[in-house]
matplotlib code that plots the C-alpha trace (Angstrom):
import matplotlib.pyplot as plt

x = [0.0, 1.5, 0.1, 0.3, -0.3, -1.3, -0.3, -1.4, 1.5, 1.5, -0.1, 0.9, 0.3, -2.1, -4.0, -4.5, -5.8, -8.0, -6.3, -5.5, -2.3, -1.7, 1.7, 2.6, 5.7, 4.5, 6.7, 5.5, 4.5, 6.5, 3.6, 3.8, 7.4, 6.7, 4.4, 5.5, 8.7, 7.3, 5.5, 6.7, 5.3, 3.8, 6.1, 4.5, 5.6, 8.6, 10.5, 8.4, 10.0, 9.4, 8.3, 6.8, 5.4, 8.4, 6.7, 9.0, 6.0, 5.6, 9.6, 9.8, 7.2, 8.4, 12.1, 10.5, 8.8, 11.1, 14.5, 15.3, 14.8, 11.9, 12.7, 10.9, 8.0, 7.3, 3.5, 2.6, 2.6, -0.2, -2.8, -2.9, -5.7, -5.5, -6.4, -7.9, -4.5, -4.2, -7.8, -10.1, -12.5, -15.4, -14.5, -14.7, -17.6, -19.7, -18.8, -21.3, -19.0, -15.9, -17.4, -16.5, -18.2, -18.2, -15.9, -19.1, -20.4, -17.1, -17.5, -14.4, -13.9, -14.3, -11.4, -11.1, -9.8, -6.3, -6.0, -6.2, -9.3, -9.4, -8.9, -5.7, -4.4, -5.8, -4.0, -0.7, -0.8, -2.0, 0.8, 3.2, 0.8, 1.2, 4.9, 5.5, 6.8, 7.3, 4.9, 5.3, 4.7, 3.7, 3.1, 1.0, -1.3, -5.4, -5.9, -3.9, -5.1, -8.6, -8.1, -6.4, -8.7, -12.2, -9.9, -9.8, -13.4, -15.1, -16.1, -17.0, -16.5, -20.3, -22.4, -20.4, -17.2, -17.1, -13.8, -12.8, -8.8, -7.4, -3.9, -1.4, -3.0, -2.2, -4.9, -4.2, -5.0, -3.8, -3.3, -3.3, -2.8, -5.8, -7.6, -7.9, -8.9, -9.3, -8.9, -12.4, -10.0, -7.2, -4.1, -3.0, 0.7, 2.0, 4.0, 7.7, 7.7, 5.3]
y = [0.0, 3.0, 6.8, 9.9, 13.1, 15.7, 19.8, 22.0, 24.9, 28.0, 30.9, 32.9, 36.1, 34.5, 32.2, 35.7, 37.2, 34.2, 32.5, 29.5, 28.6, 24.7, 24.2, 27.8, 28.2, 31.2, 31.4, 31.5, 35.2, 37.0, 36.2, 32.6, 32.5, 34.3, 32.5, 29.1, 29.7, 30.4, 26.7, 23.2, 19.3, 17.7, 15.4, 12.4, 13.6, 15.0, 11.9, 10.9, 10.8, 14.4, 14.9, 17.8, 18.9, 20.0, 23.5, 26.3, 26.9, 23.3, 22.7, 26.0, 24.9, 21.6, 23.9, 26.5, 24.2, 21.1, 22.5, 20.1, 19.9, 17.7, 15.3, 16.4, 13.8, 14.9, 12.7, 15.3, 18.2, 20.3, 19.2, 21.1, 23.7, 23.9, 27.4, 27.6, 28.8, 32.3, 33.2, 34.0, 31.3, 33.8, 35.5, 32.1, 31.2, 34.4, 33.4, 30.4, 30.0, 28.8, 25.8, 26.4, 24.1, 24.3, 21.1, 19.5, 18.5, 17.2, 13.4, 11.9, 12.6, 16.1, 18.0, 21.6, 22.6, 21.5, 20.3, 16.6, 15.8, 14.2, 10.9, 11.3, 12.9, 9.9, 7.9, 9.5, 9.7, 6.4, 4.1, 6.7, 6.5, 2.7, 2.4, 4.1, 2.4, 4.6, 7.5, 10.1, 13.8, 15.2, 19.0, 19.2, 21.1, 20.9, 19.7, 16.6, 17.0, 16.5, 13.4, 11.4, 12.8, 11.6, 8.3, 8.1, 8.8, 7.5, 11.0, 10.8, 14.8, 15.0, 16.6, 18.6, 17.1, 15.0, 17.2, 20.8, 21.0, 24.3, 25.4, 24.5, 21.5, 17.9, 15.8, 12.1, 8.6, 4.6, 3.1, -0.4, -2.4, -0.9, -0.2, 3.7, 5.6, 9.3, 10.3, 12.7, 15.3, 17.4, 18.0, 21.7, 22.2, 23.4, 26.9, 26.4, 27.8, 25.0]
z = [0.0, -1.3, -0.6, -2.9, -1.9, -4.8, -3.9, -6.3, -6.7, -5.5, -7.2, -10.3, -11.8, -14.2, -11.2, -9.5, -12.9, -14.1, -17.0, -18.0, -17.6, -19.1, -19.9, -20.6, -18.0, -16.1, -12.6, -8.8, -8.0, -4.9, -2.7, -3.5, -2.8, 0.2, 1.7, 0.7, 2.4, 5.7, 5.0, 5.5, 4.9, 8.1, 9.8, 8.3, 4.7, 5.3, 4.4, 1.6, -2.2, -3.9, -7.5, -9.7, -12.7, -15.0, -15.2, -13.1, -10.8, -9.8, -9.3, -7.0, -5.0, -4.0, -3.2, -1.4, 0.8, 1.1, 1.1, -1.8, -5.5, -6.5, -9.4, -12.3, -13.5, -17.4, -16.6, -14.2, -15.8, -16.4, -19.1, -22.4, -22.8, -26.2, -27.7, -24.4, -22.7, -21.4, -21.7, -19.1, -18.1, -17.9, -21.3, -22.4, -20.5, -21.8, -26.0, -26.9, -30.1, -27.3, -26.4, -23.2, -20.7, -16.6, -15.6, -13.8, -17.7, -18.9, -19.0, -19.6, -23.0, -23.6, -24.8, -24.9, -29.0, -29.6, -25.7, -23.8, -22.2, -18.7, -20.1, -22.1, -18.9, -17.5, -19.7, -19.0, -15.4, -13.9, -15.5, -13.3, -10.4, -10.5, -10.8, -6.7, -4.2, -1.4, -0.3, -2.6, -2.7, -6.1, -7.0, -9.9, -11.5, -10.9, -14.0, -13.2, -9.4, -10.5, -12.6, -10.1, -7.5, -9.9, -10.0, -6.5, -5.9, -8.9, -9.9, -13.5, -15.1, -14.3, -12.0, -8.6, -8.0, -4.3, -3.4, -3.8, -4.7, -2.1, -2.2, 0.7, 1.4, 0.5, -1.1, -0.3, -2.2, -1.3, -3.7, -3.4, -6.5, -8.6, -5.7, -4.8, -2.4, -1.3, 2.2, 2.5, 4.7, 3.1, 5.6, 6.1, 5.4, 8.5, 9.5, 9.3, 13.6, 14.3]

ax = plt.figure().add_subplot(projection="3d")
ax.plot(x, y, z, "-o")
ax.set_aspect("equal")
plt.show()
């Protein structure tokens, strides 16, 4: 029995303004940085293997809060919005001609134009998943947070989503062979002084 714990990255410029970031490299802000290095892993984590997104914002989280350099894990990182990337959701949201759909009326198959739909991410991140062998810690994306999580929880893309992904928190699964499963709670990462 292995566990994986998910932690979305800390916030850029873009996160702050709306947009979609995908795999367009945009850096921590000087908040981020400011507040992640005031934060640590809880004790039960700390020893655990550390990987990342390749994407700068992913990487410099996993620094900032570890002391150490996570390896970089090319499955992890953020899945491709298409034509999508660097718009706003809303603006999107607002033109019928988009296509834009909330994520609640995804399914698994639908892709935003030029992008990956949750099941190719799927597709790319459970063969990883299944090759741990120690408790991992991976910063990722919520793309890629989502997936795993709706693998975890049998969520389907449709209707409200049983979990609702928050920064500085880790989002566990066991994973036990092919059996998953979501811990319902999210553990706080925990102020450096504590």
């Amino acid at each position: 029995m292995i566990r994986l714990a998910l932690l979305r990255h800390g916030h850029t410029h873009w996160n702050r303004a709306g947009r979609i970031q995908g795999r367009t490299d945009i850096p921590l802000d000087d908040a981020a940085r400011a507040q992640l290095g005031e934060m640590r892993l809880p004790d039960d984590w700390a020893r655990a293997d550390l990987v990342a997104s390749p994407l700068s914002r992913a990487m410099e989280t996993g620094t900032l809060l570890t002391g150490r350099t996570p390896l970089a894990e090319p499955a992890l990182i953020e899945m491709d919005w298409g034509t999508w990337e660097g718009h706003q959701g809303a603006d999107l949201h607002r033109d019928p001609a988009s296509g834009f759909r909330d994520i609640e009326a995804w399914g698994w198959d639908y892709c935003p134009p030029g992008g990956e739909s949750p099941q190719t991410v799927r597709d790319r991140v459970l063969p990883w998943a299944q090759t741990l062998r120690r408790d991992t810690v991976a910063i990722c994306h919520i793309g890629v947070m989502r997936v795993l999580m709706a693998v975890a929880t049998g969520w389907d893309f449709t209707g409200p989503a049983p979990f609702q992904i928050k920064r500085n928190r880790l989002f566990c699964i066991t994973i036990d062979r092919t059996d998953w499963r979501a811990d319902p709670n999210a553990t706080r990462l925990i102020g450096r002084s504590s």
